[in-house]
C-alpha positions as CSV (number, residue, x, y, z in Angstrom):
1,X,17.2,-7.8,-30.1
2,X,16.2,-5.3,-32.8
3,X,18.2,-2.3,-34.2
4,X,17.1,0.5,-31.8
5,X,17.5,-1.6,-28.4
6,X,21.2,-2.1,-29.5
7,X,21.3,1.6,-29.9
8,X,19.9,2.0,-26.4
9,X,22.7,0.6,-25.1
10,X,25.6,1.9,-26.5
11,X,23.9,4.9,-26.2
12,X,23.8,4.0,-22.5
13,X,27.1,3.3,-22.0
14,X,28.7,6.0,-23.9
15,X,26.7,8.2,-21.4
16,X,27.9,6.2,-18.7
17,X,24.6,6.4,-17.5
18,X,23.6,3.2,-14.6
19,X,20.1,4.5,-14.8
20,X,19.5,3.5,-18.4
21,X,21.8,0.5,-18.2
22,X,19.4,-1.2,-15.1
23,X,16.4,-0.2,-17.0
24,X,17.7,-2.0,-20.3
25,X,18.8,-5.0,-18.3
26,X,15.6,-5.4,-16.8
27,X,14.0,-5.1,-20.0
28,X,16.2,-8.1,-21.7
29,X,15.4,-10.2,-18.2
30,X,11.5,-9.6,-18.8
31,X,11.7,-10.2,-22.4
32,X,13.2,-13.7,-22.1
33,X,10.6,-14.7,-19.4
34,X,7.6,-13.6,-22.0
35,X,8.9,-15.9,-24.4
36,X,9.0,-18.5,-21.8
37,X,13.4,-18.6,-21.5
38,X,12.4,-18.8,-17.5
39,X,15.9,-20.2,-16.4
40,X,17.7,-18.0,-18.5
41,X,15.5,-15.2,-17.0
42,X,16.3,-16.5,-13.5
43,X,20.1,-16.5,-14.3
44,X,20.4,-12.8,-15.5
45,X,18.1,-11.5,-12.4
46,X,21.1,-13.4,-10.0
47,X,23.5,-11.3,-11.7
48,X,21.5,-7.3,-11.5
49,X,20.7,-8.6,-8.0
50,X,24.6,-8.7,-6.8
51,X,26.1,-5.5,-5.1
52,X,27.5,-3.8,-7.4
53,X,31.8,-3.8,-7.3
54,X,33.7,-0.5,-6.0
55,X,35.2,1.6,-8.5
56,X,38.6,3.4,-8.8
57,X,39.7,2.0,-5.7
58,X,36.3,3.7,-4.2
59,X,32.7,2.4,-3.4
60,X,30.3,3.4,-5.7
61,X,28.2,6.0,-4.1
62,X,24.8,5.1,-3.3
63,X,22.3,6.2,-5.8
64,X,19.4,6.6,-3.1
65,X,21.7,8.6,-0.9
66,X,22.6,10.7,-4.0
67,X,18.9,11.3,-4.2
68,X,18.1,12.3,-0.4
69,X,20.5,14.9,-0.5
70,X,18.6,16.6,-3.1
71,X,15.3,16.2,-1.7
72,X,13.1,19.2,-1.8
73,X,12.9,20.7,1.7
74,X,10.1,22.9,3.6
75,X,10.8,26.7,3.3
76,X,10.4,27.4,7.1
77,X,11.6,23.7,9.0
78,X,14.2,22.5,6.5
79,X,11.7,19.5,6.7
80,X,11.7,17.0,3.4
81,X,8.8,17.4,1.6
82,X,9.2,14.0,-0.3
83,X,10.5,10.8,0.3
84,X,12.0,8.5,-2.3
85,X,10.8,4.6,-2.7
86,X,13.7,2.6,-2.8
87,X,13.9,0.7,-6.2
88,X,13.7,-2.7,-3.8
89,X,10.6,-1.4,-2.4
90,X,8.9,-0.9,-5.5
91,X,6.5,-3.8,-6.2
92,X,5.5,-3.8,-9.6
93,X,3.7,-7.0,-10.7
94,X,0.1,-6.3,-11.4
95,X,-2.8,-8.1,-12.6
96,X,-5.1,-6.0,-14.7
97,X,-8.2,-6.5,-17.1
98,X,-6.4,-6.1,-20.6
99,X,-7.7,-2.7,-21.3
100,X,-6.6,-1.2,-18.3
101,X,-2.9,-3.2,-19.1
102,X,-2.9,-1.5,-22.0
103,X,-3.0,2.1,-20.3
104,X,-0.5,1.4,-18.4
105,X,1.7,-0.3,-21.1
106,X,1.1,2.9,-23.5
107,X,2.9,5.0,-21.0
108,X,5.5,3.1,-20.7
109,X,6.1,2.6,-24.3
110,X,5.5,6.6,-25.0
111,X,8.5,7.4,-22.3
112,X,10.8,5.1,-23.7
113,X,10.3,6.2,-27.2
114,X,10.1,10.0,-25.6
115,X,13.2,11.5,-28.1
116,X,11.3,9.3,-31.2
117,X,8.4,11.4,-30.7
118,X,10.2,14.8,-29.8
119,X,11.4,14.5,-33.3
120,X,8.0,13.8,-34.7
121,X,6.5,17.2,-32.9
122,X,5.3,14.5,-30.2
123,X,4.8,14.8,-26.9
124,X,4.8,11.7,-24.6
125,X,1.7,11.4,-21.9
126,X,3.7,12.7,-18.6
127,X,0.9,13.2,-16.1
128,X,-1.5,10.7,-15.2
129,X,-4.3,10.4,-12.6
130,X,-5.3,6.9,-11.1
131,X,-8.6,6.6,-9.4
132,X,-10.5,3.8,-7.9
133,X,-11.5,2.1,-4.4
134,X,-9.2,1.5,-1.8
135,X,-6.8,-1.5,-2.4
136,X,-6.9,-1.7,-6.1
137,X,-3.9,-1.0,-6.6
138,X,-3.0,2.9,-7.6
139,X,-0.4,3.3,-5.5
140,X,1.1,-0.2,-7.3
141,X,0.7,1.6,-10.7
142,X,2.9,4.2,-9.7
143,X,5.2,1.7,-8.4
144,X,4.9,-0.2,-11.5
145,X,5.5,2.7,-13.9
146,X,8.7,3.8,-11.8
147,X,10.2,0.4,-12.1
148,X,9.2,-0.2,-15.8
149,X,10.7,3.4,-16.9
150,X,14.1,3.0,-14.4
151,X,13.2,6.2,-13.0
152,X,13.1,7.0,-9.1
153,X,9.7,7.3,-7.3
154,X,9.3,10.5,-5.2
155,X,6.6,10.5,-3.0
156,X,5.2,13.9,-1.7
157,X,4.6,14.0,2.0
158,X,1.4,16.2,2.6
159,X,2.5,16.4,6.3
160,X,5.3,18.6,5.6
161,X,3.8,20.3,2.6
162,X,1.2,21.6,4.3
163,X,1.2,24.8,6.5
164,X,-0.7,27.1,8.5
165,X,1.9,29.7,7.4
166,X,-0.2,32.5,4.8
167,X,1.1,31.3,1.2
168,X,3.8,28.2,2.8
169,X,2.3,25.4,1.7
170,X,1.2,26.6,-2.4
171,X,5.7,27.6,-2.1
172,X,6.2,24.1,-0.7
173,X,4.2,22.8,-3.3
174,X,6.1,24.7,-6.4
175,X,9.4,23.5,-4.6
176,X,8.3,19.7,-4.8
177,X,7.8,20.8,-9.0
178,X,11.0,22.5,-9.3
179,X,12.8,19.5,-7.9
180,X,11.0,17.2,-10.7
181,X,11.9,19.5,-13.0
182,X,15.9,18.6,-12.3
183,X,15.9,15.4,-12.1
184,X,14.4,12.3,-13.8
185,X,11.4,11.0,-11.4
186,X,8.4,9.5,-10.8
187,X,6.8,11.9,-9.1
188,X,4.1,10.7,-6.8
189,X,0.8,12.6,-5.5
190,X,-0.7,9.6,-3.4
191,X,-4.0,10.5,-2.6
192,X,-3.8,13.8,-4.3
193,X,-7.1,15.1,-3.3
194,X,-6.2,15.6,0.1
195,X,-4.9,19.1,-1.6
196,X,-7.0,18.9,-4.9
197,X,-10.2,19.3,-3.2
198,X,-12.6,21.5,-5.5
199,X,-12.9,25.0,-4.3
200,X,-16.6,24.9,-4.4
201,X,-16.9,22.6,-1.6
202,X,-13.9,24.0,0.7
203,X,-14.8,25.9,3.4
204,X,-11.4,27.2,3.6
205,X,-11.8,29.7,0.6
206,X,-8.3,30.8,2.0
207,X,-5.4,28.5,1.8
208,X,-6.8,25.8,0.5
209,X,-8.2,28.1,-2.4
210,X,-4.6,29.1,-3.0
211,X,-2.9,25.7,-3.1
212,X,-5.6,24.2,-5.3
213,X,-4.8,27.1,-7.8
214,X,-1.4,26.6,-7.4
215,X,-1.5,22.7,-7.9
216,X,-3.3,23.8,-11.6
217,X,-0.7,26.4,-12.5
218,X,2.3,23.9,-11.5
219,X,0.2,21.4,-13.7
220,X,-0.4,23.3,-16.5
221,X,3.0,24.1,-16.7
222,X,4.4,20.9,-16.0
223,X,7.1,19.7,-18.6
224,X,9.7,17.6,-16.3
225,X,12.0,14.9,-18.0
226,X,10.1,12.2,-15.6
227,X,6.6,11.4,-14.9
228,X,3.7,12.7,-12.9
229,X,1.1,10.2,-10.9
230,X,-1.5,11.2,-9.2
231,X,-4.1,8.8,-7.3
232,X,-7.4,9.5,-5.4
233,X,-9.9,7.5,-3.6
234,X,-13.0,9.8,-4.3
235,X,-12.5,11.4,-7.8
236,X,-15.7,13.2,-7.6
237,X,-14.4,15.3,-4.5
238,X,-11.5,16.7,-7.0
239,X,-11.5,20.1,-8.5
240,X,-12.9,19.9,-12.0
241,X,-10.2,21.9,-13.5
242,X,-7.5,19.5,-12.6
243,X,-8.5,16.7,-14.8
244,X,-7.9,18.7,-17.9
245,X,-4.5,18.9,-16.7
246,X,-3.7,15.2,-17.2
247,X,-2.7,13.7,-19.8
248,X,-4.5,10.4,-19.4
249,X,-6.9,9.8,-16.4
250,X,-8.4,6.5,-16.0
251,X,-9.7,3.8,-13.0
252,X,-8.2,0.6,-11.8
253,X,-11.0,-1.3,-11.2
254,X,-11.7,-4.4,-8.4
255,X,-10.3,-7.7,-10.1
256,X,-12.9,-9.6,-11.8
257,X,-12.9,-13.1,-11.3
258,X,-10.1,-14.4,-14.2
259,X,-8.0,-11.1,-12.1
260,X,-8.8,-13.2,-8.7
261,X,-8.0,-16.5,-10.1
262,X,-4.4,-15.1,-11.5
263,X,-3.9,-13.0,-8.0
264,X,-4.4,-15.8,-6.2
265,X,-2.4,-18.7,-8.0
266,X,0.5,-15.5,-8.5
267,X,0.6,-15.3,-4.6
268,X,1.2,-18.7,-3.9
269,X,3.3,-19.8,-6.4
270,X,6.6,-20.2,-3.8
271,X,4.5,-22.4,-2.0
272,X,2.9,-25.8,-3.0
273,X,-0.8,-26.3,-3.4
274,X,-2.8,-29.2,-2.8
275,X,-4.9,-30.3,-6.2
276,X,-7.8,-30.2,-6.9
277,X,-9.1,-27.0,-5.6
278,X,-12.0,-25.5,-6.6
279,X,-10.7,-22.4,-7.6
280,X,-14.5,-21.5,-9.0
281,X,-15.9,-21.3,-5.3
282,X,-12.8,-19.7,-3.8
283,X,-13.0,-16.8,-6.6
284,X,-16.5,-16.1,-5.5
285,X,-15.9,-15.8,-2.3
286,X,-14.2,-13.1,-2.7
287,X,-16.1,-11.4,-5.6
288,X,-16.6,-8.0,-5.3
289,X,-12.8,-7.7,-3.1
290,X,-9.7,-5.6,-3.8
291,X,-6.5,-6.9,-5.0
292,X,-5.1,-6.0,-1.9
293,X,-7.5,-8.1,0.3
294,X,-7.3,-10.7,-2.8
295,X,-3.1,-10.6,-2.2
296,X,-3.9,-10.8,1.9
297,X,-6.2,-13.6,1.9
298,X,-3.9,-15.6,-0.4
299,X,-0.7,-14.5,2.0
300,X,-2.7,-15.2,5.0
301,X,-3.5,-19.2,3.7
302,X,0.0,-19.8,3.2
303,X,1.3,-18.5,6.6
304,X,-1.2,-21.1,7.9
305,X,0.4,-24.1,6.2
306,X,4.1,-23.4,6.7
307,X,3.0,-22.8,10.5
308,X,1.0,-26.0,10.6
309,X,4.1,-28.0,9.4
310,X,2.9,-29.6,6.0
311,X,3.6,-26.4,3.9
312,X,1.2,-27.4,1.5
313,X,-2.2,-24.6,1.1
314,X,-5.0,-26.5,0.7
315,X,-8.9,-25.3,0.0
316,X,-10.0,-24.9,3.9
317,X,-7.0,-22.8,4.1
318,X,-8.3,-20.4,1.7
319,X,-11.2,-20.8,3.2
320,X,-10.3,-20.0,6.9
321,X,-8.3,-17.0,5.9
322,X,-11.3,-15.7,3.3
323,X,-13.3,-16.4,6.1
324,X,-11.6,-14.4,8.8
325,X,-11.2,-11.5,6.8
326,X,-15.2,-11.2,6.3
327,X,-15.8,-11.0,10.0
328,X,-13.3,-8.1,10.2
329,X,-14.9,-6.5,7.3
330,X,-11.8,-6.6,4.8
331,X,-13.0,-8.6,2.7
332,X,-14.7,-6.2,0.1
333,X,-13.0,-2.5,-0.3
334,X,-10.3,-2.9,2.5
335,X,-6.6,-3.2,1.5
């Protein structure tokens, strides 16, 4: 454990700050299991996973409750305009070519070392944008970032942020910004281009022009403790000026075949496989499919052994399930 993790610590608990604590302690977990200390690794995750003990006589209040209170809310309904992922709900194991890894992990490393390069004249990448086809996994990344940073994922709801109202929705907007300004978040435009579309191609030159100029404003002026994600099926339908607003902007691609071959054997390691399986054939059967239908067709081959009583996947059960998801066309973009 080198000098400055130490530091973050007692830093941490001088503060009295949980936040920082959890995101230290899951640090030291995933550490140990890198270097291959998997019991040890298994034995600390027991302990972060027990409730945690009242204090002062008191239950601790819950952070997530904490959280909804101060939700940003809709000027006219008093409507959320966010909701806020759980940190249970946040699934964060990915499978990545190495140089997209290494995007992610850049991120990460820049937030945590945030008041190293503030002192430096540094400023950490904040705002990203995520693109790629359905399934691949960009709303994971977002997931993934919030969990490796210990910071809460708030997920804008275009539902409520959007308005018929003259000017409502570009003020809903700026609300969901001010709210990230206050607080440390992940701050989460899933599918941003459902209010990033470029102005050229809107035929709404009206409110959708003014919420599109709005959204590059708030970006440009963006400078919030936490992060910013944003993620989008169809880059090329995004307003050109809005990629010079992020910091880093780059695709997750469909998992090649070593991706497949880890997806697959990650899915179903709770459950025992039946050797040898030619993982070669299964892999390209499912070349060319997202991680999501990857994840499925892997999830789908187990439910098929524990239901046929031997609880062991073997190669026609990969096969079946590959097989059923081709005939209801999932098995290349869908997820």
């Amino acid at each position: 454990m080198n000098a400055d993790f130490i530091k973050r610590v007692v830093r941490a608990i001088n503060d009295g700050s949980q936040g920082d604590l959890d995101q230290l302690a899951h640090k030291i977990v995933e550490a140990e299991r890198r270097t291959g200390h998997n019991k040890l690794a298994d034995q600390l995750q027991v302990i972060l996973n027990r409730p945690r003990s009242a204090k002062n006589g008191r239950s601790a209040p819950a952070e997530n409750e904490q959280h909804l209170k101060e939700l940003p809310l809709s000027k006219r309904y008093g409507e959320s305009l966010a909701t806020l992922i759980p940190r249970d709900e946040l699934e964060h194991h990915m499978v990545l070519p190495t140089a997209t890894e290494e995007r992610f992990a850049r991120i990460e490393r820049e937030y945590a070392a945030r008041e190293r390069l503030g002192a430096y004249g540094l400023r950490p990448r904040k705002t990203v944008l995520l693109y790629g086809p359905p399934g691949c996994g960009k709303s994971l990344g977002a997931k993934r970032l919030a969990w490796n940073t210990g910071l809460p994922l708030m997920k804008v709801r275009f539902d409520a942020l959007i308005s018929s109202y003259f000017g409502e929705s570009a003020s809903n907007l700026r609300s969901i910004f001010v709210s990230a300004q206050v607080r440390h978040c992940v701050l989460l435009l899933d599918e941003c281009d459902f209010i990033a579309r470029s102005r050229n191609n809107s035929r709404d030159i009206g409110e959708a022009s003014r919420i599109v100029n709005s959204l590059l404003q708030l970006m440009e002026e963006y400078d919030a403790p936490g992060l910013l994600v944003a993620t989008t099926n169809i880059e090329s339908s995004l307003d050109q000026a809005l990629f010079r607003r992020f910091d880093d902007v780059f695709q997750i691609p469909v998992p090649g075949p070593g991706e497949i071959e880890k997806l697959l054997r990650l899915t179903l390691s709770a459950i025992q496989t039946e050797e040898p399986i030619n993982w070669k054939q299964i892999v390209e059967h499912l070349s060319g499919a997202s991680a999501a239908t990857v994840v499925k067709a892997a999830q789908d081959a187990a439910k098929a052994a524990v239901l046929s009583g031997k609880r062991i996947v073997t190669e026609p059960h990969l096969e079946h399930a590959i097989a059923d998801l081709q005939k209801s066309g999932n098995a290349t973009h869908k997820g």
